[in-house]
C-alpha positions in Angstrom: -194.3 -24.4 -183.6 -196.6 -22.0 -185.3 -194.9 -19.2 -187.5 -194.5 -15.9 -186.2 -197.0 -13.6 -187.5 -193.9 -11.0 -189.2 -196.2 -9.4 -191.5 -199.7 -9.0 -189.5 -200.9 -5.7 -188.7 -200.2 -4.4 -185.3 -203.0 -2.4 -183.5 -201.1 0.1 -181.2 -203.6 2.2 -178.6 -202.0 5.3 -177.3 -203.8 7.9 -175.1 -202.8 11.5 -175.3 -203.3 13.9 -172.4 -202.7 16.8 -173.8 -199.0 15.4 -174.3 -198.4 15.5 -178.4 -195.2 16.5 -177.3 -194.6 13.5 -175.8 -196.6 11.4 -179.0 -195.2 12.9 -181.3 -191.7 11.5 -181.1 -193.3 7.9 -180.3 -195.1 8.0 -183.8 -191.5 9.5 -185.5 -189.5 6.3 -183.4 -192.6 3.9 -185.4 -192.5 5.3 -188.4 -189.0 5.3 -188.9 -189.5 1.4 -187.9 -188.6 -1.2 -190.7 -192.3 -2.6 -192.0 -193.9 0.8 -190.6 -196.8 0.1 -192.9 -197.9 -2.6 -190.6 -198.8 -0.6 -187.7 -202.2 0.9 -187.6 -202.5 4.0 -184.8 -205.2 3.9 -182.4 -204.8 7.6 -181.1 -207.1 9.3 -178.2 -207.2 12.7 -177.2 -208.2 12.3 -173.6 -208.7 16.1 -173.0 -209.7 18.5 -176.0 -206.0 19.4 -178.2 -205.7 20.5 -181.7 -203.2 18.1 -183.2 -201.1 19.2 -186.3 -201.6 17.4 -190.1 -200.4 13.8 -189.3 -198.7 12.2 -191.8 -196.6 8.9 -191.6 -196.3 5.5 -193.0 -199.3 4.1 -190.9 -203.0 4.7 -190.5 -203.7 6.7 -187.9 -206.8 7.1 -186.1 -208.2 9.4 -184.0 -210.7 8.9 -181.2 -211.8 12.5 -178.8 -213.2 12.0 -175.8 -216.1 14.1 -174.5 -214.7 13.7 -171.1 -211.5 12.3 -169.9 -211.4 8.7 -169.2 -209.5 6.0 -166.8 -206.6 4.5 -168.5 -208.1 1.3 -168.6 -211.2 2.6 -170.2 -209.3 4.3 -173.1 -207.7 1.5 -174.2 -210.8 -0.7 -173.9 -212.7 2.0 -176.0 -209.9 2.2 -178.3 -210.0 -1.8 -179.0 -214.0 -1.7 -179.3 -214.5 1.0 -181.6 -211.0 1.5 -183.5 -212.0 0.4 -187.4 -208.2 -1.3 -187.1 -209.3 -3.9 -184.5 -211.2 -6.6 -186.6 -208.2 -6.2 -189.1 -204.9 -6.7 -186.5 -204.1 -10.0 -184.9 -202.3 -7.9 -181.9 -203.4 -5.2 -179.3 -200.8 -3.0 -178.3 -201.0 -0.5 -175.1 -198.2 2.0 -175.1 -197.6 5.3 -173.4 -196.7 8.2 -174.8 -193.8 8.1 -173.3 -192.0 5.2 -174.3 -189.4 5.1 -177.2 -188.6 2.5 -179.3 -185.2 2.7 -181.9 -186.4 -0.1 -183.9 -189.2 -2.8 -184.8 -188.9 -5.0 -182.1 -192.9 -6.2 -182.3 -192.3 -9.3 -184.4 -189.9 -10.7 -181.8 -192.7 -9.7 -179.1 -195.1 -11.4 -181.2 -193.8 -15.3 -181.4 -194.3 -16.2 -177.9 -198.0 -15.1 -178.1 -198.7 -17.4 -181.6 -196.2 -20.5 -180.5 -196.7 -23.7 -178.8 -192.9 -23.7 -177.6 -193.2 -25.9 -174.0 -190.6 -22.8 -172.8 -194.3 -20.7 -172.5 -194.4 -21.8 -168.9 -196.5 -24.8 -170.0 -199.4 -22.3 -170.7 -200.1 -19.9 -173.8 -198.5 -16.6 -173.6 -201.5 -13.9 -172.7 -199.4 -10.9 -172.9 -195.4 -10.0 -173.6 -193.3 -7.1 -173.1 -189.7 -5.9 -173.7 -186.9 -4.8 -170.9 -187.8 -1.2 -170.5 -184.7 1.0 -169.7 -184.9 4.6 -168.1 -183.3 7.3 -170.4 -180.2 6.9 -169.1 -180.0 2.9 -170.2 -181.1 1.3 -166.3 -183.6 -1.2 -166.4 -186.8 0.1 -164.6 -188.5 -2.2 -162.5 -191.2 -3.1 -164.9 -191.8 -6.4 -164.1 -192.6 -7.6 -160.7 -193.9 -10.3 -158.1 -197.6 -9.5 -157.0 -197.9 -6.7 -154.4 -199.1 -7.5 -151.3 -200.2 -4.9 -148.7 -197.7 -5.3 -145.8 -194.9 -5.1 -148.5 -196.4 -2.0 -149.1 -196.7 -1.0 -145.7 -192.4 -1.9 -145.2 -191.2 -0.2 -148.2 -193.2 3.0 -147.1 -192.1 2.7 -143.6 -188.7 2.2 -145.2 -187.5 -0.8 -143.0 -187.1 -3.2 -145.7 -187.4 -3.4 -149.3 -188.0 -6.7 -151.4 -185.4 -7.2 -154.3 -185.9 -7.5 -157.6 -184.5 -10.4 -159.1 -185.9 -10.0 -162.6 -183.7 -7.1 -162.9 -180.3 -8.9 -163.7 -181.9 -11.3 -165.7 -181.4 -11.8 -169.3 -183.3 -14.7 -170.4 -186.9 -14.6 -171.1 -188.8 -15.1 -167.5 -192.3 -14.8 -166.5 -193.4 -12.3 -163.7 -196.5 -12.5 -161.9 -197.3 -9.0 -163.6 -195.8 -6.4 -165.9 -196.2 -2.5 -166.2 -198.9 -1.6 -168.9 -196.4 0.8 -170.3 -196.2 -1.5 -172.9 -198.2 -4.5 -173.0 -198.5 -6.9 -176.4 -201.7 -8.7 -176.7 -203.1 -11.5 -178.9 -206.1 -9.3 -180.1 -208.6 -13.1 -179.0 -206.8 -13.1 -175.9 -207.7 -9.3 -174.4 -211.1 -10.0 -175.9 -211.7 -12.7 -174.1 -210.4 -11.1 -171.0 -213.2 -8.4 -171.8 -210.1 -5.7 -171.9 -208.8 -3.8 -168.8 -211.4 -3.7 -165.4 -212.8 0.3 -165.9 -212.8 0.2 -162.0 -209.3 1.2 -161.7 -209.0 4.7 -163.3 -205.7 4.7 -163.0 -203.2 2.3 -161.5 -203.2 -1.1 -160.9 -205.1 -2.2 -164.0 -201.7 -3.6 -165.2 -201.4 -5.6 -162.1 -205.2 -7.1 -162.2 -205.2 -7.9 -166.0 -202.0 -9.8 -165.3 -203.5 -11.7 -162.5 -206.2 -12.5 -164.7 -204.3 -13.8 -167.5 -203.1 -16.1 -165.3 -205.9 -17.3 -163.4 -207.3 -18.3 -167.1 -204.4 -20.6 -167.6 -202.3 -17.8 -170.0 -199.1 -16.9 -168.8 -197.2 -13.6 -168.5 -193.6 -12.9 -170.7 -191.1 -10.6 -170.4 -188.0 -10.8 -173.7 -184.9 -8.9 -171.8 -183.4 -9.4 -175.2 -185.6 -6.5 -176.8 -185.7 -2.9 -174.7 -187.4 -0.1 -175.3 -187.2 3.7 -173.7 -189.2 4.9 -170.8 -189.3 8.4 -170.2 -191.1 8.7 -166.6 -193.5 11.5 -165.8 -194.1 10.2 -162.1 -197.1 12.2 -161.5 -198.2 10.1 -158.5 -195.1 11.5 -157.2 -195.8 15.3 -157.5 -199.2 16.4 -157.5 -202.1 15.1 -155.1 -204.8 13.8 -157.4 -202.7 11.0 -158.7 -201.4 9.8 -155.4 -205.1 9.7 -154.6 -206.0 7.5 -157.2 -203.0 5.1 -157.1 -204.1 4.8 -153.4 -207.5 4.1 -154.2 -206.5 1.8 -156.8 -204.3 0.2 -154.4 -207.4 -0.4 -152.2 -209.6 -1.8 -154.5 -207.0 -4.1 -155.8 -206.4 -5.7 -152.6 -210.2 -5.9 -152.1 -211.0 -8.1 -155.0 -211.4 -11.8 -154.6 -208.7 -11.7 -158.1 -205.8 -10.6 -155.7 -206.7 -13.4 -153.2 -207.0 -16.0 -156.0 -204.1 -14.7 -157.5 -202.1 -14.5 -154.7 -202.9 -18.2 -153.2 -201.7 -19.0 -157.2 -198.4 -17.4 -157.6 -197.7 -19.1 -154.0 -197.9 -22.2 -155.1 -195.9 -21.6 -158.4 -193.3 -20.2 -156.7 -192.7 -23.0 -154.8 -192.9 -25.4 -157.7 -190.5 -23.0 -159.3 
């Protein structure tokens, strides 16, 4: 087994919209991080906001957009022209509002530099930690590929498919994760060419994912690491965001990568 990477900088992307309220207290929980120094900040300002004197025990740096972007496309742009890519040997995607109490990256890191058979028989493409609401529930961050008449019950509210990965404990792999946190190998979400830009927001998570797995990577989740989520659920309250998660939804289901996908995780499930 290859050693785990403790010491190698960690490229974090976070995307501000308008919401240094909400960054703010991410880049306090990393700084107060053990190793701090590792972490290099890829911060972008989606919409025009004057930020205060920054000053912690990483390199921060700051990208503004002319115009706002998808969330996808930030993060891409933030890997492409961040002068901390070529020197990290992980991508990170956070959002602003996650919390984290303490370093748990080099744990995150190992599955994505070992050879351990546990890896699903595949190399790790991306890992992520138990996320927990802020009242300490696990949120449903990790799930089995959506399908559209699963859709169509739980909005008719005649059935709803349970969660298993909830309750579990032990490291598992889900056919997708939420990319409120997503750990990278920096080769790996280069050679995936990033996030697709034709989701602006909403379902990018779930097609990466799909991707990763349809190039023989595998996808990780370590329930024995949690961090914070502190849900805005816009696509809840105001229109424009339900309109894009339904468009999203629609071009997901569209691609030939769901269909692939979909025939896939059939077939590992029942070898499962």
């Amino acid at each position: 087994m290859a050693p785990t990477p403790k010491a190698s900088l960690i490229h974090l992307s976070i995307v501000s919209h308008g919401q240094f309220d909400l960054v703010n207290p991410l880049l306090e929980d990393l700084n107060a991080c053990e190793n701090s120094d590792n972490f290099l900040v890829t911060l972008t300002l989606n919409v025009p906001e004057k930020l205060p004197t920054l000053s912690f025990n990483f390199k921060v740096h700051v990208i503004e957009n002319e115009r706002p972007l998808g969330f996808g496309e930030n993060h891409n742009q933030a890997f492409r022209s961040s002068p901390f890519t070529e020197s990290s040997r992980v991508f990170v995607v956070l959002n602003p509002d996650i919390r984290i109490a303490e370093n748990i990256f080099p744990i995150l890191m190992e599955p994505l530099f070992s050879s351990d058979p546990a890896n699903n028989k595949r190399p790790c493409g991306v890992v992520a930690p138990r996320i927990n609401n802020s009242e300490g529930v696990r949120e449903n961050s990790a799930r089995k590929i959506p399908t559209p008449w699963e859709i169509l019950k739980k909005v008719c509210r005649r059935t709803s498919v349970p969660n298993a990965y909830l309750s579990t404990e032990t490291p598992f792999f889900p056919d997708w994760i939420a990319g409120m946190f997503m750990v990278f190998s920096k080769d790996v979400f280069k050679s995936l060419q990033g996030f697709h830009n034709k989701f602006f927001l909403y379902y990018e998570d779930v097609d990466i994912c799909c991707r990763l797995w349809l190039q023989g990577y595998s996808v990780k989740v370590l329930p024995q690491v949690a961090a914070i989520h502190e849900a805005q659920r816009d696509s809840h309250r105001k229109l424009k965001y339900l309109v894009w998660h339904l468009s999203s939804m629609v071009k997901f289901f569209l691609s030939s990568t769901f269909l692939k996908a979909l025939r896939f995780h059939q077939k590992r499930n029942r070898h499962e």
